[in-house]
N, C-alpha and C positions, 0 to 999 in steps of 0.2 A: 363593496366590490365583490362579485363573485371568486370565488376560488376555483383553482386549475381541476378538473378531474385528474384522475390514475393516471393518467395517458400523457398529461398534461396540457398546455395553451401554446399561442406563440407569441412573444414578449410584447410589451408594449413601446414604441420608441419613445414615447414621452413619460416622465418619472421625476417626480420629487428625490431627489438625491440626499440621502441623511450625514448626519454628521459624526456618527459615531466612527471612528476605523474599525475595520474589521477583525475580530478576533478568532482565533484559531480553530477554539471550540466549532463555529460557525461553518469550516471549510471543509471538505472530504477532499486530502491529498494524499498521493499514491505514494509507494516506498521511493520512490525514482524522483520526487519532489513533483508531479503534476500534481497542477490545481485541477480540479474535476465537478467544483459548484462554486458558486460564485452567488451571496444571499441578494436575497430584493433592494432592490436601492443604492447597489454599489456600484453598479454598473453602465455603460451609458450603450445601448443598443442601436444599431441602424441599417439602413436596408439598400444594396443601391446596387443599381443598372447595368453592370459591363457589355458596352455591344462590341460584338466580334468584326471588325474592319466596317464597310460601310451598308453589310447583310440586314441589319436590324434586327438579326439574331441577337441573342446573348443568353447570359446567366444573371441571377439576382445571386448577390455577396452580402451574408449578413453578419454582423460582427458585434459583438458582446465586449466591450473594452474595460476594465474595470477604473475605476477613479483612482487617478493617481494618489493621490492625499489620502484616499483611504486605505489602500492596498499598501504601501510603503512600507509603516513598520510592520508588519508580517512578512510582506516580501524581504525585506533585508534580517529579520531571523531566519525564516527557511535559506536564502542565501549564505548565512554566517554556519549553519546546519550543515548545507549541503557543500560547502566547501572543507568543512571539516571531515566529512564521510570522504571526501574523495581523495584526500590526503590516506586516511587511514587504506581505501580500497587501493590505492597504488603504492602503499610499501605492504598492503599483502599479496600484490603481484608481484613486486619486488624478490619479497622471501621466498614465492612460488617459483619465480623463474632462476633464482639461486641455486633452487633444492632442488631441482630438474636438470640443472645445467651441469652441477655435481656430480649426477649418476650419467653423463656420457650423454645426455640428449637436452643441447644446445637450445633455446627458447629466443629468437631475436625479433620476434613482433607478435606478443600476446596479445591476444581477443579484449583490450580494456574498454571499457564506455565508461565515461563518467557520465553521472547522474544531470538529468536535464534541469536548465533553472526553470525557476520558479516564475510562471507568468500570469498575472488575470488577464486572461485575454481569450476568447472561442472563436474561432472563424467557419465557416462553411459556405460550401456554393449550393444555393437552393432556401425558399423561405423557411423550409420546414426543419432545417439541419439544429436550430436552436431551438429549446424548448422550453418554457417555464414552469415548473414543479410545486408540488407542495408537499411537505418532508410527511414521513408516512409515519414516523416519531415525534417530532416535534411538534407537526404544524405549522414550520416555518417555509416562508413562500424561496425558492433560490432559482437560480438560471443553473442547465447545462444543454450536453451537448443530447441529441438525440439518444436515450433510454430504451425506446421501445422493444429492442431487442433484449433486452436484460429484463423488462415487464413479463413480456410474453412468456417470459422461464421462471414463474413465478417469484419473480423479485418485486421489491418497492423502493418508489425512491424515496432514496434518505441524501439531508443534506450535507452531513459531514461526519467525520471518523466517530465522533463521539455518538450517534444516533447508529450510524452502522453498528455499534458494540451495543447498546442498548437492546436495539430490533434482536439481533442472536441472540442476547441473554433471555428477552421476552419468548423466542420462541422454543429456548431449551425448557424453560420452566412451564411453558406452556403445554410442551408435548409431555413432559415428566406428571404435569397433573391428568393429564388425557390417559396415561398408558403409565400407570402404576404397576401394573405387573412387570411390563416390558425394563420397566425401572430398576425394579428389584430384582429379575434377572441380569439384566447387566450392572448391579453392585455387587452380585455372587460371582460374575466371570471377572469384573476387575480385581475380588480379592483372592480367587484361584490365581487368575495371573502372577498377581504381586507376591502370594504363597510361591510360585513355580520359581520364580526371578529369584526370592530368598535361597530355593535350596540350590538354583545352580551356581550362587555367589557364593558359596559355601567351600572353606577350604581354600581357595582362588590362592595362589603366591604366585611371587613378582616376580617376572621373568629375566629379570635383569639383576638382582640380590637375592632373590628367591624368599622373599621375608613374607608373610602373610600379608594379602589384601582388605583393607576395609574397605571394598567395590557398594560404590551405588548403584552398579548396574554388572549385569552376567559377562559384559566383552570388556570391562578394565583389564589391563596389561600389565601395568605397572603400579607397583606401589605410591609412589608421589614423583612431581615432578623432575625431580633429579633424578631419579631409574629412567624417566622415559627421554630424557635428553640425552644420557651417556649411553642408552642403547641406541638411539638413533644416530651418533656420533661414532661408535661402533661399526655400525652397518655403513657407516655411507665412508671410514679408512679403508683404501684399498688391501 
């Protein structure tokens, strides 16, 4: 079977369906939990007709569903994932709107989104809106959604989180063998920098006990955690 160019194909609707489920390695999901590739054979694709009242117009709807049995146990860990994030992201709205509403300016309907679930599934109206790929790291064949914009900007498609971080490392060592000098130029600014940071950490005492700071960076404030709670406890007694 031929493979997809750069640009990629358009699926096939017929597909021997494997039996392996899907493993995580395999996916490219976003912080937000989207799924954003979906590998060869998991999938069940198809192609169909909407016409608009009785014009003969319409649109073609193409849809990428992923097999239920296979997508499951992923889906209910990124599930199990993303409901644990959203606990956490709303008692840190919680303490935000607390420590807001303390200093005199009230908070009664914060900006929250909690994080989208986790779906295999692509839809688009138009044949071309799905596209099939073949990973520019691995070699492994996957569905998404149209790329061509992210190609044209010199990108490649990769099929999931772990090949994305591969591709960067591939091209940081790549350009460090290309541009040796450029390299060691920038190991001399990073250890001027890191000299610079040393001396302005230098001396540093905590604003709150006044004791000497061992700062890992130039703007620590406080010595350790309990100087920077009882000055914030401080500042916010009228």
């Amino acid at each position: 079977m031929n493979q997809p160019s750069r640009w990629g194909r358009k699926p096939s609707p017929s597909g021997t369906i494997r039996n392996e489920p899907v493993r995580r390695e395999e996916v490219l999901i976003t912080p937000d939990w989207q799924i954003m590739t979906m590998p060869e054979n998991t999938y069940r694709y198809t192609e169909t007709f909407e016409e608009i009242g009785s014009t003969g117009h319409g649109w073609w709807i193409t849809r990428a569903d992923g097999v239920e049995e296979l997508w499951r146990p992923l889906l209910d860990e990124l599930c199990a994932e993303r409901e644990e994030q959203i606990l956490k992201r709303k008692a840190h709205w919680d303490e935000f709107v607390k420590l807001v509403s303390s200093r005199g300016h009230p908070l009664t309907n914060p900006d929250y989104k909690p994080p989208v679930e986790p779906k295999a599934q692509f839809k688009s109206y138009g044949s071309s809106g799905i596209i099939e790929y073949q990973c520019h790291n691995c070699g492994s064949i996957f569905v998404s959604c149209d790329l061509s914009y992210s190609l044209a900007h010199q990108g490649e498609p990769l099929c999931s989180n772990a090949c994305v971080r591969a591709h960067k490392s591939s091209v940081k060592k790549r350009w460090y063998h290309n541009h040796p000098d450029k390299a060691e130029l920038i190991e001399k600014a990073n250890a001027a920098r890191a000299r610079r940071s040393a001396e302005r950490r230098q001396g540093k005492v905590c604003e709150c006990c006044g004791g000497p700071i061992d700062a890992e960076r130039s703007t620590k404030r406080y010595c350790s955690d309990k100087c920077r709670v009882a000055a914030h406890r401080r500042r916010a007694t009228p």
